[in-house]
C-alpha positions as CSV (number, residue, x, y, z in Angstrom):
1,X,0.0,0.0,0.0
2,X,1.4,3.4,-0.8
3,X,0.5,6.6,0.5
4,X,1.4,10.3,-0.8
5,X,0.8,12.4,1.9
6,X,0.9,16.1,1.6
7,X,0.7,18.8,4.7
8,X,-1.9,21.5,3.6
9,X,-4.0,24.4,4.9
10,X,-6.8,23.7,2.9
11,X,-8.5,21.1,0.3
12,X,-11.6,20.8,-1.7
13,X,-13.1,17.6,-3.6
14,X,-15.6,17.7,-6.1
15,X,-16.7,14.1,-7.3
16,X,-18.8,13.7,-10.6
17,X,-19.2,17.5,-10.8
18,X,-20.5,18.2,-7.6
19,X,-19.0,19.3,-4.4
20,X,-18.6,16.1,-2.3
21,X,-15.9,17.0,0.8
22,X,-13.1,19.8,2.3
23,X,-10.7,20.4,5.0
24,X,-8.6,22.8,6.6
25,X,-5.2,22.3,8.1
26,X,-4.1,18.7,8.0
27,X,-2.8,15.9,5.2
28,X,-4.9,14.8,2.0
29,X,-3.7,11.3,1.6
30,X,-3.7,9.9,-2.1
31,X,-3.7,6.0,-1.3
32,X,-2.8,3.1,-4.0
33,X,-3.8,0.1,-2.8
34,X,-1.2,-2.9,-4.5
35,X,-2.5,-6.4,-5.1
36,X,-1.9,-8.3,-1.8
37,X,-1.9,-5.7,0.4
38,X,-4.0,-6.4,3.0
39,X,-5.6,-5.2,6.5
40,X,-2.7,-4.9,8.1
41,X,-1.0,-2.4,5.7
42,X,-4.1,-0.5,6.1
43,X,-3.6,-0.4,9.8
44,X,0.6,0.5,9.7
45,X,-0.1,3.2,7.0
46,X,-3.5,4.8,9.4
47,X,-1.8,4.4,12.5
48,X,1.9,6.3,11.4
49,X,0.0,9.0,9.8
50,X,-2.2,9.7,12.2
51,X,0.3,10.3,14.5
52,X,3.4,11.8,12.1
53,X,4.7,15.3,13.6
54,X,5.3,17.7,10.5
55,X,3.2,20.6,12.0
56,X,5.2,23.3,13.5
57,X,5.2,24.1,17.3
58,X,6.1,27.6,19.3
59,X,9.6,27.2,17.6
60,X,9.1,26.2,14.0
61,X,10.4,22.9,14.3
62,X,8.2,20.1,12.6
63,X,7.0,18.7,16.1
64,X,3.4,18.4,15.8
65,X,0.4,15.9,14.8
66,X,-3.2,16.1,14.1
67,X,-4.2,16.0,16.9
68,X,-1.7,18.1,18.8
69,X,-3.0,20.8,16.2
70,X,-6.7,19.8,15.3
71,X,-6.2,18.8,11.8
72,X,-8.3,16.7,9.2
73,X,-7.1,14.1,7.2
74,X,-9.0,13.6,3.0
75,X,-8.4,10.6,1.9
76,X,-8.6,9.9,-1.8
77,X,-8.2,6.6,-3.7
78,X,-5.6,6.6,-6.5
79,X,-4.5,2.9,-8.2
80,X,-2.1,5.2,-10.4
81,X,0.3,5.1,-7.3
82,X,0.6,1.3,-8.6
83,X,2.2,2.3,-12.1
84,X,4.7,0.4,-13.4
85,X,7.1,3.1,-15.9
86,X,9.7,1.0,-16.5
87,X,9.1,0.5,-20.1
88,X,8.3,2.6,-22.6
89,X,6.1,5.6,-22.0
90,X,2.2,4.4,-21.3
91,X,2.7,3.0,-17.6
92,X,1.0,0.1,-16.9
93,X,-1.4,-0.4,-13.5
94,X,-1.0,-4.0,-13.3
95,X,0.2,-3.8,-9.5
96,X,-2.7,-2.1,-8.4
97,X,-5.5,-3.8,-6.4
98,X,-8.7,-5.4,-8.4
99,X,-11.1,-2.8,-7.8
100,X,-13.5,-4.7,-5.3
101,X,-10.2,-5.4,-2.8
102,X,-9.2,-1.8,-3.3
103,X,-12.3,-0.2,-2.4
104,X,-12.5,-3.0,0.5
105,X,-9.3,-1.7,1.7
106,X,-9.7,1.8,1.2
107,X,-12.4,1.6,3.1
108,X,-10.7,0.0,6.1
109,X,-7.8,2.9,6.0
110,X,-10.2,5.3,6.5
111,X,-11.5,3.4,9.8
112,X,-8.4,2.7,11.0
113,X,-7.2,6.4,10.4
114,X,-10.9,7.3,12.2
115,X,-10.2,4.7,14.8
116,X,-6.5,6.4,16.0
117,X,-8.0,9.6,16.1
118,X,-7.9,11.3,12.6
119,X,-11.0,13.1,12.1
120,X,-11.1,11.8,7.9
121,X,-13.4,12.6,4.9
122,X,-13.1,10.6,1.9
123,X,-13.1,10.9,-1.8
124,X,-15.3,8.6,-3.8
125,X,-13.8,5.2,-4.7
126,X,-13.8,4.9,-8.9
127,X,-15.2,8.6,-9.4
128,X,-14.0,11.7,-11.5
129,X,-12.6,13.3,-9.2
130,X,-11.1,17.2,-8.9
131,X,-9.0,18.0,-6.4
132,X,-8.4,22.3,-5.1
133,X,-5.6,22.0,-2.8
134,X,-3.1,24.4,-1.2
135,X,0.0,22.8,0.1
136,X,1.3,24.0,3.2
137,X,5.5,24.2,2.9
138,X,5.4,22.0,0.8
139,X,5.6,18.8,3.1
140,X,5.1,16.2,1.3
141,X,5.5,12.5,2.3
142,X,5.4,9.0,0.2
143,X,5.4,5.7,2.4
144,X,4.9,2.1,2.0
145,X,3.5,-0.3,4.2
146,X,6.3,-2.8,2.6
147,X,9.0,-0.5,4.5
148,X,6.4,-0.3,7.7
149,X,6.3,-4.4,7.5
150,X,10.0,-4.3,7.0
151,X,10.1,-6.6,3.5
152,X,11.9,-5.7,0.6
153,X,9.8,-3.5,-2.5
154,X,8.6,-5.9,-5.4
């Protein structure tokens, strides 16, 4: 399971054309969900995000989490994170999660985010989806469950 998260001040969804969710100050998370991941990457990913300290404190030194600072978390499904660009110039997606497990899964990240204490709002799983963001730094974080579950990358 990969993650991209990014620290920012504010974020919009639309989904299908319509408004769907928003946040102030905290991470959107664009997650790609690989074939054979499972619940417990779900769980290693939530559970280190919702407590990663890359907000500032009294001194400017990255020493916060959400919930030292109030923050939100959007979570938004993206099987792209599964491209493989090795060859030639049309990556293909083969990695990623049939869509049923991903959805399954993406579902259960936003749980276990809920459960540690990340107050989370979702994209929709499979929409067209828009995305108005404005980074805060930038921060901007990629992790894998793989380096979480200590086993070498595919």
């Amino acid at each position: 399971m990969i993650a991209v998260i990014q620290r920012v001040k504010e974020t919009e969804l639309t989904a299908n054309g319509a408004p769907h969710s928003k946040i102030t100050r905290g991470f959107i998370v664009l997650l790609g969900d690989l074939s054979g991941d499972d619940e417990t990457d779900a769980k290693l990913l939530a559970d280190k995000i919702a407590k990663l300290r890359v907000f500032s404190d009294e001194n400017g030194k990255m020493n916060r989490s959400l919930s030292d600072i109030g923050g939100e978390v959007m979570v938004v499904s993206n099987f792209t994170l599964a491209a493989n660009y090795r060859h030639g110039n049309r990556p293909d997606f083969l990695r990623a999660a049939p869509p049923q497990e991903a959805d399954r899964l993406y579902q259960r990240f936003i749980a276990d985010l809920d459960f540690a204490g990340a107050p989370t709002v979702s994209g929709v799983f499979g929409a067209d989806m828009q995305i108005r963001t404005t980074a805060d730094g930038p921060v901007t974080i990629v992790m894998d469950s793989a380096v979480l579950r200590k086993e070498p990358k595919p």
